[in-house]
C-alpha positions in Angstrom: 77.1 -26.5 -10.8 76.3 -22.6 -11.0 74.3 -23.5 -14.2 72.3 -25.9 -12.3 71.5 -23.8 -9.5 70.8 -21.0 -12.1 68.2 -23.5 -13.5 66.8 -24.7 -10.7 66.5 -20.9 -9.5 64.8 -19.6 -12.8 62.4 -23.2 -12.8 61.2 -21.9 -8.9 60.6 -18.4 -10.2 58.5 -19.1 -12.7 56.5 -21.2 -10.4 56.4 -18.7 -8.0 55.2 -16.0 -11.0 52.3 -19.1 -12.2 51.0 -19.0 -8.5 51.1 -15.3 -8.2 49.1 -14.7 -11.3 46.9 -17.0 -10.5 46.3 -15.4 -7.5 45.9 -12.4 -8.7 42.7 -13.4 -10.8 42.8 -13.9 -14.6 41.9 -10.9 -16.6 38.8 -10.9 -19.0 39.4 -7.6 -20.6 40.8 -8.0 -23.8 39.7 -4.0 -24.5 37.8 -4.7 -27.3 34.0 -3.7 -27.7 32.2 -6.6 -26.7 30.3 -7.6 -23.1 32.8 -8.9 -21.0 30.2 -9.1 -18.1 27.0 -11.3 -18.3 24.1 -10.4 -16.8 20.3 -11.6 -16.1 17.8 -10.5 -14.1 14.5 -12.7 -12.6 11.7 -12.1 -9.7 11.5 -14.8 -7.8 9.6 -13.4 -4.7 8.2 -9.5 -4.9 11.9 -8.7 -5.6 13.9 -8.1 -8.6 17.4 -10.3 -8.5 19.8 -9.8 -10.4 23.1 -12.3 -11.2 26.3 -11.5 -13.0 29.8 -13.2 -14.0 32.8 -12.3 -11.7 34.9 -9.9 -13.3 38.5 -11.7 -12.2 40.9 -8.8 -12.9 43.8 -7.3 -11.0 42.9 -3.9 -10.8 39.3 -4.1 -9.8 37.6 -1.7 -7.5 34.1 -2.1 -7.2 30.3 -3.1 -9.3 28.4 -0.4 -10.1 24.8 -1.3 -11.0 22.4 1.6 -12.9 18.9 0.6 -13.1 16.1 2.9 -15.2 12.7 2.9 -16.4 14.1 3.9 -20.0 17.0 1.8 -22.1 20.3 2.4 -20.9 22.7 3.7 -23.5 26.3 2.6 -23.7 28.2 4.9 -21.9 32.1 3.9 -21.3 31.1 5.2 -17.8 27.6 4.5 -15.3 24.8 6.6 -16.7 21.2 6.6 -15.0 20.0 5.8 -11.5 23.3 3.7 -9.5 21.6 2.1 -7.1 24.4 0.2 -6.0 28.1 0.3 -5.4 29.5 -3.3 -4.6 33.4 -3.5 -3.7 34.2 -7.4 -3.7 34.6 -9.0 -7.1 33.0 -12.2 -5.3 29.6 -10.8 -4.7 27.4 -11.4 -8.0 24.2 -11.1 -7.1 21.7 -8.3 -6.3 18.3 -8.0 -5.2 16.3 -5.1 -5.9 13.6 -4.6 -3.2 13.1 -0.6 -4.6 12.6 -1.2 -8.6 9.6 1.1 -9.9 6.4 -0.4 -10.8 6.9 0.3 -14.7 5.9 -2.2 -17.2 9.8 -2.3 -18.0 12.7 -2.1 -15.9 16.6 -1.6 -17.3 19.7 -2.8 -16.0 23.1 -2.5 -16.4 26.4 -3.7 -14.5 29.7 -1.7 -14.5 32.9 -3.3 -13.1 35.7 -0.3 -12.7 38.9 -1.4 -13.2 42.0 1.2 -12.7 40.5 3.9 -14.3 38.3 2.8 -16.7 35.0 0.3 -16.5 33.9 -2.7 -18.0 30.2 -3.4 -18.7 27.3 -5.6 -19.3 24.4 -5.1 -21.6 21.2 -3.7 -20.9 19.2 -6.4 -19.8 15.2 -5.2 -20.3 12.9 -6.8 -17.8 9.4 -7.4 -18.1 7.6 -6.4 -14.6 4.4 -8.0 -15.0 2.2 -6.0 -13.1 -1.0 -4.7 -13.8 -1.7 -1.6 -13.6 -5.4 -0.1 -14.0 -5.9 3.3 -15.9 -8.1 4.9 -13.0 -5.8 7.4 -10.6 -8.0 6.0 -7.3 -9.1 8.9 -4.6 -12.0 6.8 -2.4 -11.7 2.8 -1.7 -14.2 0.1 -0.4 -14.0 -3.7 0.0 -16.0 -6.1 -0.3 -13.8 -9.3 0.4 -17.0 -11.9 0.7 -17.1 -11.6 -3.1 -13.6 -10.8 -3.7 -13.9 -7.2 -4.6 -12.9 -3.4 -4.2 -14.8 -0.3 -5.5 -12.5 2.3 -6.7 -13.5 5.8 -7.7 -11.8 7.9 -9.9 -12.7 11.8 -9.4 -10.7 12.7 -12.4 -13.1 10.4 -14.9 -16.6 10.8 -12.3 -16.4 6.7 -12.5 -16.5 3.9 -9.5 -15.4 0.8 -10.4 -16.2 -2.6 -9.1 -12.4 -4.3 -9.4 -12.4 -8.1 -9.1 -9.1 -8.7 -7.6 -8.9 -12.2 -7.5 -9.2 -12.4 -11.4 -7.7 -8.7 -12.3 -10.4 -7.1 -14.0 -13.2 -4.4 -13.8 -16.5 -6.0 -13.6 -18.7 -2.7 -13.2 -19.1 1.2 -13.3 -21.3 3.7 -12.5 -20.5 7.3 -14.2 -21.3 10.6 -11.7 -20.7 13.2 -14.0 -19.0 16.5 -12.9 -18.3 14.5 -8.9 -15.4 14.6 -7.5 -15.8 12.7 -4.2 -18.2 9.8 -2.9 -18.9 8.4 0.5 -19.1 4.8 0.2 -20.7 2.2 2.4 -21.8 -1.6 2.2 -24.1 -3.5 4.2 -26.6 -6.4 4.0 -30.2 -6.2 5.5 -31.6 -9.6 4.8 -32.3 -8.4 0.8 -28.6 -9.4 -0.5 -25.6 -6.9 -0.2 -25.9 -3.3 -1.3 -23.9 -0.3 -1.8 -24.7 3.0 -0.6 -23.0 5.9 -2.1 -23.6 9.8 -1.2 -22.1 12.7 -3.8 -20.2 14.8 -2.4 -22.6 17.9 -1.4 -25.5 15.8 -1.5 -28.2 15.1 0.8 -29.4 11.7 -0.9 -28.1 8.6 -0.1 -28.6 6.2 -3.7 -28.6 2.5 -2.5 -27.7 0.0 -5.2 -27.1 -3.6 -5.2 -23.6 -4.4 -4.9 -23.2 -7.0 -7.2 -25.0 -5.7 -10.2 -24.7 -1.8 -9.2 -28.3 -1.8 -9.9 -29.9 1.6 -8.7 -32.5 0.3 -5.8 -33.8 3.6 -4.2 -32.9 6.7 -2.7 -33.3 8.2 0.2 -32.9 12.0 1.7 -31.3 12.8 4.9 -31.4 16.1 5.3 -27.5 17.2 5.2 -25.1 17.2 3.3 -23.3 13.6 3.7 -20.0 13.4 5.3 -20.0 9.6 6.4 -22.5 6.3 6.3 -22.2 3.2 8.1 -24.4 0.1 8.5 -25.0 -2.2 11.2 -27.1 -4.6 9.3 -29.9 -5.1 11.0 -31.9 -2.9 9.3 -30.4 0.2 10.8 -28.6 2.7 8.9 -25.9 5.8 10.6 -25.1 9.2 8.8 -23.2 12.2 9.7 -24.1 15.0 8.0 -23.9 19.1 8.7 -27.3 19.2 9.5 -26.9 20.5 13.3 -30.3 19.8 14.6 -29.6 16.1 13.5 -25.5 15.6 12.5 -25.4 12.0 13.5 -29.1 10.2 12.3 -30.2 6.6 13.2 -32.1 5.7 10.0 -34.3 2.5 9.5 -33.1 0.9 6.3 -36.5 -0.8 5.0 -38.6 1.9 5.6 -36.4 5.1 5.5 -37.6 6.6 8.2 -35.4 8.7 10.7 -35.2 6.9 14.1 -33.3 9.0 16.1 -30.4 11.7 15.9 -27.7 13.9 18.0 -26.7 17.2 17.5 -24.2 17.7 19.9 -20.8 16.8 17.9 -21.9 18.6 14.6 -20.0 17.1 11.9 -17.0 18.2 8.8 -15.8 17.1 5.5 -13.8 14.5 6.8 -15.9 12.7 9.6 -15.9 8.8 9.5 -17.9 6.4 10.8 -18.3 2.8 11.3 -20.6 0.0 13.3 -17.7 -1.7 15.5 -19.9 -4.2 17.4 -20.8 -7.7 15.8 -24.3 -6.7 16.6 -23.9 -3.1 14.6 -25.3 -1.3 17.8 -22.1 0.0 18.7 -21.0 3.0 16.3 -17.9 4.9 16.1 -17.8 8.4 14.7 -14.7 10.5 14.0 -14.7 14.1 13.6 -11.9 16.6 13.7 -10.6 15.7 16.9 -13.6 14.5 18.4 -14.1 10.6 18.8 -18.0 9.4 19.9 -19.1 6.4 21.1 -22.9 5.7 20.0 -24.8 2.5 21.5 -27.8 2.0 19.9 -30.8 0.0 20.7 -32.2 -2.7 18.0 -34.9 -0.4 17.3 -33.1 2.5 16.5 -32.8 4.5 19.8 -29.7 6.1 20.6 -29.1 4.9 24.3 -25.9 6.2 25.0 -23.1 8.8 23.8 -19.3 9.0 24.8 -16.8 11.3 23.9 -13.2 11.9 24.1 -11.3 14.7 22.2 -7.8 13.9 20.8 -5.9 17.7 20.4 -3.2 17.6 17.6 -3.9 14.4 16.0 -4.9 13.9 12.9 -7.8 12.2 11.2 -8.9 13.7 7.5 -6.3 10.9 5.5 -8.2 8.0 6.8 -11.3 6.4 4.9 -11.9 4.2 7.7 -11.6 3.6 11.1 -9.8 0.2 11.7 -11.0 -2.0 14.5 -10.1 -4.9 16.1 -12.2 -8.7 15.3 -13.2 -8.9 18.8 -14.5 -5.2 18.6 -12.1 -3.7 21.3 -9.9 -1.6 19.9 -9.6 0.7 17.0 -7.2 3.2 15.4 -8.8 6.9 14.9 -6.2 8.8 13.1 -3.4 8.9 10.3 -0.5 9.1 13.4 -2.0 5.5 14.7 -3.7 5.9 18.0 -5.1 2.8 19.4 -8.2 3.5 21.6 -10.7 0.9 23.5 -14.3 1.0 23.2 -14.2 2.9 26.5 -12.3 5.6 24.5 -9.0 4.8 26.6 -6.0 5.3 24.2 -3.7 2.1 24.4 -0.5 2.9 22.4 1.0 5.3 19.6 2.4 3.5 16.3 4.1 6.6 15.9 5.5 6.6 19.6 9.2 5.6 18.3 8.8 7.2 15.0 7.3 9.6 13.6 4.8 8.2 10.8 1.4 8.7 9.3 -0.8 6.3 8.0 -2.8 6.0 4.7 -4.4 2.9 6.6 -4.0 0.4 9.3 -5.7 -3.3 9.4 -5.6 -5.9 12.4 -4.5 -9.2 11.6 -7.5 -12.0 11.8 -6.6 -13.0 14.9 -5.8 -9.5 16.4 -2.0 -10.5 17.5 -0.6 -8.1 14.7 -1.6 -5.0 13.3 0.0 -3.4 9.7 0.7 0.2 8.9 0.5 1.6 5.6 2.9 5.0 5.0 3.6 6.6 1.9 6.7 8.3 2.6 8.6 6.2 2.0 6.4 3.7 0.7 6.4 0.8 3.0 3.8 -1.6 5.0 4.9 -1.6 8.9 4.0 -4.9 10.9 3.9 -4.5 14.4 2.8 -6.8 17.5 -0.3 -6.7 19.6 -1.1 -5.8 21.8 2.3 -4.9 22.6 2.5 -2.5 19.6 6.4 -3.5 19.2 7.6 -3.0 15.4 8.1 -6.3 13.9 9.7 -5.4 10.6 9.0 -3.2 7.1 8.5 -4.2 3.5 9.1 -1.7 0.9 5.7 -1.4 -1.9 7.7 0.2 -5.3 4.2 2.5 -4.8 2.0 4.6 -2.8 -0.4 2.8 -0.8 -3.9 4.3 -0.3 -5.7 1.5 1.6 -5.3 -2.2 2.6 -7.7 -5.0 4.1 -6.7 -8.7 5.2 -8.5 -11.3 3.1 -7.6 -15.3 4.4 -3.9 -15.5 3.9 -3.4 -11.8 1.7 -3.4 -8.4 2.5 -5.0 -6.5 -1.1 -3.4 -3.4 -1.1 -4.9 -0.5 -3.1 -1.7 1.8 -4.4 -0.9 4.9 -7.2 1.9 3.8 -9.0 2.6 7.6 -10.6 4.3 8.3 -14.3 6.4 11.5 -12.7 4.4 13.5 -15.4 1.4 14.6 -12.8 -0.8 11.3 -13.4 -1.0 8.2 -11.7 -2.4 4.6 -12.2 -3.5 2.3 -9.9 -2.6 -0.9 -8.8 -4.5 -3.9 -6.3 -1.5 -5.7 -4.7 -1.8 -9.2 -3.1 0.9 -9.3 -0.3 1.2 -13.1 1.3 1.0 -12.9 5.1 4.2 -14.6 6.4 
């Protein structure tokens, strides 16, 4: 009788010690020298995600993932960049919305377990981007024929960059310039380009598709901004102060009419905000005109507001609404009317500067570019209420919206002083 109870007793502890250990999770360390973690790595969306086996071991504490843009050794112990600490042994899976935009990207997974870690190997992972070998300083679209002109002061070279297809159609070498001012327009003759060297007083008009050198024409000043309004009409800012803002007839080249009364700096920007190109924007300093011009060339009108503390020298344009009533003056994201009311702050809850700012297509959204951190902000409007953030992996330097895509122009930099750049095609959710 006692040996039967003793059996039965010694049957229902081992049953108890099967359940318990199973329980517990099955070990897979073996301590020998091998992988005892698998892992892979894929890009499904603009992300990098990464997937690994469960590590089912008693003693485990947490996952430690290392990522680098050089090949992880094989430390007994995390070496490298841990970007993330993961304590349940149920969670496999990481997504990487931070990865540099390197041509490679290294990953490796640690499990520690008591005192020691397990590890996977270093799994290598092709980015697939493409970068260009220009370190970009000045930026203009031209998104009816799928392009952007980028200039690179450290080789003297613009580039025509045809984003769709990822290649550099054209150049045109400036040797010993460091700076451009770029404008494009179209004045019944097929789009052209006009581009002013820094401390110049010529304007050289080529034709945008070919970059065929048309003509040239002198202003006076040195040039600080150009705008068009096609219809044969032509604005620049200059420093000449008899004359710092100039109405200038395209086909003939002939000066129509001019202000001197908000002379102009380095950084002054200008654009035609009206659909008829008669009303023109200029920034400079703190100083935000109004121009309305008349179809032959007249100045007719001239509004000003000045905008202490705010800053305007980042931007390379002045963003503006479709409908042509609103625009954004300055890096901090001030929203003014065409009667030079401000409407709203971006940087009202935060504080944030932008590289640029674009209006959605149908003007109910507008998107922030900031460098630091490197991020796109969306935000309603007009309401101007953040909508959410997406991180970019790079610096951002300008954006436009083109259909469904916002092309962003970035420097992706090799933390050795030089940069490359890369065109970015973000879907619009």
């Amino acid at each position: 009788m006692t040996n039967r109870y003793l059996l039965l007793a010694f049957i229902g502890f081992a049953f108890l010690l099967a359940t318990n250990t199973a329980c517990k999770k099955e070990p897979i360390d073996n301590n020998d020298n091998g992988y005892p973690i698998q892992l892979t790595a894929e890009k499904p969306n603009r992300n990098i995600v990464l997937n690994w086996s469960e590590t089912k071991v008693s003693n485990f504490l947490n996952y430690v993932i290392v990522r680098s843009t050089n090949p992880i050794p094989d430390d007994p112990t995390p070496t490298g960049n841990i970007i993330a600490t993961i304590d349940d042994y149920r969670t496999i899976s990481f997504e990487d919305a931070t990865f540099p935009f390197t041509e490679f990207v290294y990953y490796k997974v640690y499990a520690k377990i008591g005192d020691r870690f397990l590890s996977s190997p270093t799994v290598k992972f092709e980015n697939n981007i493409n970068l260009i070998d220009i370190q970009v300083s000045r930026v203009l679209y031209d998104t009816e024929n799928d392009v952007v002109f980028l200039f690179d002061p450290n080789k003297n070279n613009l580039y025509q960059y045809d984003y769709k297809n990822g290649e550099i159609k054209e150049k045109l070498n400036f040797p010993g310039v460091f700076d451009l001012r770029l404008a494009l327009g179209d004045h019944g003759n097929g789009k052209e380009l006009y581009v002013a060297l820094s401390g110049s007083t010529d304007i050289r008009i080529y034709n945008a598709e070919s970059l065929d050198l048309i003509t040239t024409m002198n202003v006076g000043g040195n040039v600080f901004s150009i705008a068009s309004g096609d219809n044969d009409l032509l604005y620049v800012a200059t420093d000449n102060w008899q004359r710092s803002f100039s109405v200038y007839q395209r086909s003939t080249k002939l000066l129509k009419s001019a202000d001197n009364n908000f002379a102009g700096n380095g950084d002054a920007v200008m654009k035609a905000v009206s659909d008829d190109g008669l009303t023109v924007i200029n920034v400079s300093f703190n100083i935000v005109v109004k121009y309305k011009i008349s179809s032959q060339g007249q100045i007719l009108d001239i509004s000003n507001t000045f905008l202490n503390g705010n800053f305007f020298g980042a931007i390379q344009n002045i963003p503006a609404s479709n409908d042509a009533q609103f625009f954004i003056p300055d890096i901090t994201g001030t929203i003014m009317n065409l009667d030079l009311g401000v409407h709203a702050n971006l940087s009202t809850n935060s504080f944030l500067f932008f590289s640029d700012i674009i209006f959605s297509e149908n003007d109910d959204r507008i998107w922030g570019l900031q460098a630091n951190p490197s991020e796109i902000i969306e935000f309603s409007f007009p309401t101007v209420i953040e909508n959410k953030r997406l991180p970019l992996n790079y610096q951002p330097v300008r954006a436009i919206q083109d259909s469904g895509e916002i092309i962003v122009v970035g420097l992706v930099f090799d933390g050795l002083g030089g940069a490359k750049t890369i065109v970015d095609r973000l879907q619009i959710e």
